[in-house]
C-alpha positions in Angstrom: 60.5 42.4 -11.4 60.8 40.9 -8.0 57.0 43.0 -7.0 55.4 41.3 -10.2 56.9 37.6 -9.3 55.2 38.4 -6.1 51.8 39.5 -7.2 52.0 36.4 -9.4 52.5 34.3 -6.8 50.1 35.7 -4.4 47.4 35.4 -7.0 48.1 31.9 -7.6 47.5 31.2 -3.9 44.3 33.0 -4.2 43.4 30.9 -7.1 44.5 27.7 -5.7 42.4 28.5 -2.6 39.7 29.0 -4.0 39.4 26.2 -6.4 40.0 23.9 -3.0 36.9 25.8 -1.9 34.8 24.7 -5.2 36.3 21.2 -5.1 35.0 20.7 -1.8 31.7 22.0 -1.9 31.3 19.7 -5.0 32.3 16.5 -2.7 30.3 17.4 -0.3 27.0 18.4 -2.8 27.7 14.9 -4.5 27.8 13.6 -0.6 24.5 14.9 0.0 23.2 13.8 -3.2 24.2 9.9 -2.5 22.4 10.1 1.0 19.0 11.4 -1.0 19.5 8.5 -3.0 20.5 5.6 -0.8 19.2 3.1 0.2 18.6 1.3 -2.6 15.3 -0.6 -2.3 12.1 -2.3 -2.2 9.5 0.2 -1.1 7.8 -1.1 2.3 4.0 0.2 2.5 2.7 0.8 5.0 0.0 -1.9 6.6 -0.5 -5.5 5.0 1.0 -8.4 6.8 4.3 -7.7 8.8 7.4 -8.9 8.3 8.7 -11.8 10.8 4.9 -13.0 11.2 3.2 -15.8 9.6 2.0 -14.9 5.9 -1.4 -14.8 5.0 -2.6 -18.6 3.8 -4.9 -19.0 1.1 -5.4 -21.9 -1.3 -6.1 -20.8 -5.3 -5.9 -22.4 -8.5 -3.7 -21.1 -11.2 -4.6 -20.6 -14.5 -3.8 -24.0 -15.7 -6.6 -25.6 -13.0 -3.3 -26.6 -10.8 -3.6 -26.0 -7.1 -1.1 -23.7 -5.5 -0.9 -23.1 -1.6 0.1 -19.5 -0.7 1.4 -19.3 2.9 1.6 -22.3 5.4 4.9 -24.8 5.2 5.8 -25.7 1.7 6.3 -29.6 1.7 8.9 -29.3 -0.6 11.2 -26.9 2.0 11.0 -24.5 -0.8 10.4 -20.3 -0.1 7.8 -18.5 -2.6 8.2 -15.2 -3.8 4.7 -13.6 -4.5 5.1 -11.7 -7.5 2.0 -9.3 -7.9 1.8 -8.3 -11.6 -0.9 -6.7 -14.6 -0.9 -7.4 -18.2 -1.0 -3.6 -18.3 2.1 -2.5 -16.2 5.2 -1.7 -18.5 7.4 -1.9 -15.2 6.1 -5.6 -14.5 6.8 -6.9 -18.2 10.4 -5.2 -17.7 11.1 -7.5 -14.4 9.3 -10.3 -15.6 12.6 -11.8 -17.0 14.6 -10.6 -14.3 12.6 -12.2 -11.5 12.5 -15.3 -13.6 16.4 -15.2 -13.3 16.5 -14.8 -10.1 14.7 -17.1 -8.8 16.5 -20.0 -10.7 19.6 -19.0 -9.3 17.9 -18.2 -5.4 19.1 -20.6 -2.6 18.2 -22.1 -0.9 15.3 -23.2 -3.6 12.4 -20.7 -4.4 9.4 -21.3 -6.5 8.0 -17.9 -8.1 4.5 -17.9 -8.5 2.7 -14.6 -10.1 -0.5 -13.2 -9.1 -3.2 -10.8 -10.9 -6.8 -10.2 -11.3 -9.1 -8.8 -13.5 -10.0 -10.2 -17.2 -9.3 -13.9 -17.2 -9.0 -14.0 -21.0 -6.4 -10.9 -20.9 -4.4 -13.0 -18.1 -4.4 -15.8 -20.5 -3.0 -13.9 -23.5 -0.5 -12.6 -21.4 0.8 -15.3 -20.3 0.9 -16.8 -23.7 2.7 -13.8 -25.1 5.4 -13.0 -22.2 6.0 -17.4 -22.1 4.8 -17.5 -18.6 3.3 -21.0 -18.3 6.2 -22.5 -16.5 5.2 -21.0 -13.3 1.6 -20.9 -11.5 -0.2 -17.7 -12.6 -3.1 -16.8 -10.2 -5.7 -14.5 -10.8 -7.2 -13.9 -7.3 -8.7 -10.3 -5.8 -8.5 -12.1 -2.5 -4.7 -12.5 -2.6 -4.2 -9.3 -3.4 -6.4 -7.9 -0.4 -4.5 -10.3 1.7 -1.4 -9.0 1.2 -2.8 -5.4 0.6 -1.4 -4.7 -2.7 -1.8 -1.2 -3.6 0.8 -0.5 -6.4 2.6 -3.1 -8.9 4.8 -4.6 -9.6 4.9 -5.9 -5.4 6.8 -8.9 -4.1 6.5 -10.9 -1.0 9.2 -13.4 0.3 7.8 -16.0 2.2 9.7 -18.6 3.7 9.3 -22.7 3.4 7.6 -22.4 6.5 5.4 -19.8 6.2 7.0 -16.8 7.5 7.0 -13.4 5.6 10.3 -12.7 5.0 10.2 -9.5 2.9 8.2 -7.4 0.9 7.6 -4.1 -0.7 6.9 -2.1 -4.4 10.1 -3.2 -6.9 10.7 -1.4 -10.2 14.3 -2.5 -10.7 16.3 -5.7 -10.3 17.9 -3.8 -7.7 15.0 -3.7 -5.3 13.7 -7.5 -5.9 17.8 -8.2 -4.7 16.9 -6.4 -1.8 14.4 -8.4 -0.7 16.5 -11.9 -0.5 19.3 -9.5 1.2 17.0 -8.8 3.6 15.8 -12.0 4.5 19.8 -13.1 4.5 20.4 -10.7 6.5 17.3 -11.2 8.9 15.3 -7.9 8.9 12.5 -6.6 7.4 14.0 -4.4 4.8 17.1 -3.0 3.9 16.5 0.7 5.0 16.0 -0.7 8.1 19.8 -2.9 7.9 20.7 0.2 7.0 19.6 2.9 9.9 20.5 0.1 12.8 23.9 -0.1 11.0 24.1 3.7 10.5 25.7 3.0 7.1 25.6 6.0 4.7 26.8 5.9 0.9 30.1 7.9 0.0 30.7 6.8 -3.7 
């Protein structure tokens, strides 16, 4: 009796042990797994205007015939945010309304103005359909070689006096966030907060 109360306890040590062992090789899988993941944001390409320097200035008309300045000081001390869209990107009808959001509630102020090319009459019925006309809707190839779009949706940050103040590829609310954080924060991207800060994810 007293062998058998021993073998039972020894292999309930064993077991124990060994479901430590698992437990901690799933913390530290899920560990891994949360650094492949963070940080969470907007994708920085490579060349384009830089970050911290004066943003590319151009002077368009929307698609209402209104004038809009892109770059330079703002005389109303407001920042833009650049939104680079397509009548054909699933991802950039997803934000629109997001970005819209955002931008009401942004301080200090920020105007949004969106930017395209191609078909002018497709520009216009998308703007009709997604209820765009409140903001300035520009459909310019120039801006976009400016700012060397290469993927949408993009947005770029500029601030009321010109400066770029963030940019990069979004495709969830998440990464537009990232780019005001940033520019709170005062660098050019928030995997680069991140590495100077050494900051890793846990849970």
């Amino acid at each position: 009796m007293t062998e058998a109360l021993l073998v039972s306890n020894v292999l309930l040590w064993i077991a124990l042990v060994a479901l430590a062992t698992v437990v901690a090789a799933l913390v530290r899988q899920i560990g891994v797994l949360h650094e492949r993941v963070f940080p969470v944001g907007a994708l920085v390409m490579p060349g384009g205007p830089k970050v911290g320097e004066a943003a590319p200035a151009r002077a368009v008309t929307d698609l209402a015939g209104r004038a809009v300045a892109i770059g330079g000081a703002d005389p109303a001390g407001r920042r833009t945010l650049l939104f680079f869209v397509s009548p054909t990107c699933p991802v950039c009808k997803t934000l629109l309304p997001i970005v819209r959001s955002l931008v009401a509630s942004a301080a200090p102020p920020t105007r949004l103005v969106l930017a395209s090319d191609g078909d002018l009459e497709a520009q216009r019925a998308f703007v009709a359909r997604a209820g765009l006309g409140d903001h300035p809707y520009v459909v310019s190839a120039d801006l976009g070689l400016a700012y060397q779009v290469g993927k949408l949706p993009y947005a770029v940050l500029i601030a009321a006096d010109g400066v770029l103040l963030a940019k990069g590829l979004v495709n969830t609310r998440e990464h537009v966030e990232s780019l005001f954080e940033a520019a709170r924060l005062g660098v050019a991207s928030m995997q680069e907060w991140l590495q100077e800060h050494d900051v890793r994810r846990t849970g």
